[in-house]
N, C-alpha and C positions, 0 to 999 in steps of 0.2 A: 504494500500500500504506500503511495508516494504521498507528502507533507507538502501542502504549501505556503510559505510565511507571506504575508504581505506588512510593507513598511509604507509609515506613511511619516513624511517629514515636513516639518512647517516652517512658517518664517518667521519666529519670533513673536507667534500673536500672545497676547497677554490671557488665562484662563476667565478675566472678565469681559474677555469681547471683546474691549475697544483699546487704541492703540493712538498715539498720539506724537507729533512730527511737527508739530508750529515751535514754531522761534521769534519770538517777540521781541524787539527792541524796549528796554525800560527808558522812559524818560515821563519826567511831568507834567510837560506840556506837548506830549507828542501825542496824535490819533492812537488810537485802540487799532489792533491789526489780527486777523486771526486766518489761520491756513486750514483748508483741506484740503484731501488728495483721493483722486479717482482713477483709475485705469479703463480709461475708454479705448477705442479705438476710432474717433470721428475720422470721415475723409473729406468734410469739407470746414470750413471753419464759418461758424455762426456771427451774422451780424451782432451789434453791441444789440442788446435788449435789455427794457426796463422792466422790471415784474411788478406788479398791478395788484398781488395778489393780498396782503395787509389792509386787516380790519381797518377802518376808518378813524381819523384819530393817531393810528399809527404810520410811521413812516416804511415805507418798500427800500427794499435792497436793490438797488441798481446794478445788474449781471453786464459787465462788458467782457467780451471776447479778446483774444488776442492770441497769434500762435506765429511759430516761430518757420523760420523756410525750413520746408523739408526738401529741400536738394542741397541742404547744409550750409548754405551761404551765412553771413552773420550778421542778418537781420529780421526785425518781424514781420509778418507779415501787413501789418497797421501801424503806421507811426503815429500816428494821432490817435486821442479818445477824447468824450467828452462825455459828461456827468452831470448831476447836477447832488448838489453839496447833499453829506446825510452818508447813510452806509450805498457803499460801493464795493461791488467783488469784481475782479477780476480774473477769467477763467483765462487760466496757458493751457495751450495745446500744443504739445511737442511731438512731431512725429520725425523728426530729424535724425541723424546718426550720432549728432553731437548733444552732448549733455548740455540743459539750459535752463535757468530761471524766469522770473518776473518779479525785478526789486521798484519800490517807490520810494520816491527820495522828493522830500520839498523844494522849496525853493533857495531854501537856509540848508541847503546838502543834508539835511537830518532824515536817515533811513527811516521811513513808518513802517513796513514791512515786505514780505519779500514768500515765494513759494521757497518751497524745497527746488535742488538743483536736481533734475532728471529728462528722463528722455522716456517715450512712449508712453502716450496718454495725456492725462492733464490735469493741472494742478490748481486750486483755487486760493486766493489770499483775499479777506474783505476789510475794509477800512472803513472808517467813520473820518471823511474828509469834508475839511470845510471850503469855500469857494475858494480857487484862488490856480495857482500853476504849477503842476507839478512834475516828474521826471520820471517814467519807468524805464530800466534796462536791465539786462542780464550783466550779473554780476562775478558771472565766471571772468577769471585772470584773460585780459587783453579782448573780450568779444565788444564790451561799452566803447572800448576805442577804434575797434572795427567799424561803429555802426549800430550795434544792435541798444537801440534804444529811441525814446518815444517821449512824447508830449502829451501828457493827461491834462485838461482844461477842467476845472471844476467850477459851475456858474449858480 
């Protein structure tokens, strides 16, 4: 009679379910920033969209898009966004070969927050931003001075 073992390996998930990967800048006058991460597979990249969907009263989260060239080039595919002030998420989509973020940085260079740095899928960061002008780029060594980065307008 022949035995069959099966093994099964994980990645580290924690035995309460949920796993956690944000990196928040501390400062006391800097926005709230908070990351999640998804493994999709999109092929095309979604215009910015605003979600509608908050009770009355309460403020919606503003979902902007954003992804990176998948022929590896080192830029995004949107250098511009625009918003309007209040919570803001911004979704990466990285389907490239190259590893890459989405950092924001004010005007005063003060990081508010930033994805995890990865590749395949997409990663979300949301901000509680107030009007004004602000700077996203990937943060990987030498890619900002490549190019890869953008102009977030907050109105």
């Amino acid at each position: 009679m022949a035995a069959c073992v099966l093994a099964v390996a994980g990645c580290g998930s924690s035995s309460s379910g949920t796993s956690s990967s944000a990196s928040t800048p501390t400062a006391a006058s800097t926005p709230t920033a908070t990351t999640t991460s998804t493994s999709t597979t999109t092929t095309a990249a979604a215009a910015p969209t605003k979600t509608t969907s908050a009770p009355s009263g309460a403020s919606a989260t503003q979902t902007l898009s954003v992804e990176a060239n998948r022929e590896g080039q080192l830029k995004y595919e949107q250098s511009t966004l625009t918003a309007n002030a209040g919570k803001v998420s911004i979704d990466m989509t990285n389907m490239a070969p190259l590893m890459h973020n989405v950092t924001v940085e004010s005007s005063s260079h003060a990081i508010l927050g930033a994805t995890p740095t990865f590749n395949g899928g997409s990663k979300t960061v949301t901000l509680n931003l107030k009007p004004g002008t602000y700077k996203f780029f990937c943060s990987v060594p030498g890619h900002r001075a490549a190019g890869m980065e953008g102009t977030l307008t907050v109105k």
